[in-house]
C-alpha positions, 0 to 999 in steps of 0.5 A, a space after each residue: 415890154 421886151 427890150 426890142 419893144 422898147 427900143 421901138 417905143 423910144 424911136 417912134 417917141 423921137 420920130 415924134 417928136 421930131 415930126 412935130 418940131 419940123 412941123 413948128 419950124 415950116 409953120 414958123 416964119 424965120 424957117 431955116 431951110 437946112 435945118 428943116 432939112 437935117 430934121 427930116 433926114 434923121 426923121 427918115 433915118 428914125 423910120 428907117 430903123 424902126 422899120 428893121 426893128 419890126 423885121 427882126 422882131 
């Protein structure tokens, strides 16, 4: 793997992973709204930069 193949595979691992945790926490009843909130903007962010990866490389 190149190290831009890399680089993707580690942000799609974290998009993940964060999918999966703001999926526990909406499922869950104590959810804290904001930071269901934080989560999914840095989820966007994630997608956002994987994006540009693939448009470069």
């Amino acid at each position: 793997m190149t190290d831009l193949q890399d680089r993707r595979a580690a942000l799609a691992a974290q998009h993940a992973a964060l999918d999966e945790e703001i999926r526990t926490l909406e499922n869950s009843s104590t959810a804290d709204d904001l930071q269901v909130q934080m989560l999914k903007k840095r989820k966007l962010a994630l997608k956002d930069e994987i994006a540009a990866l693939e448009r470069t490389g």
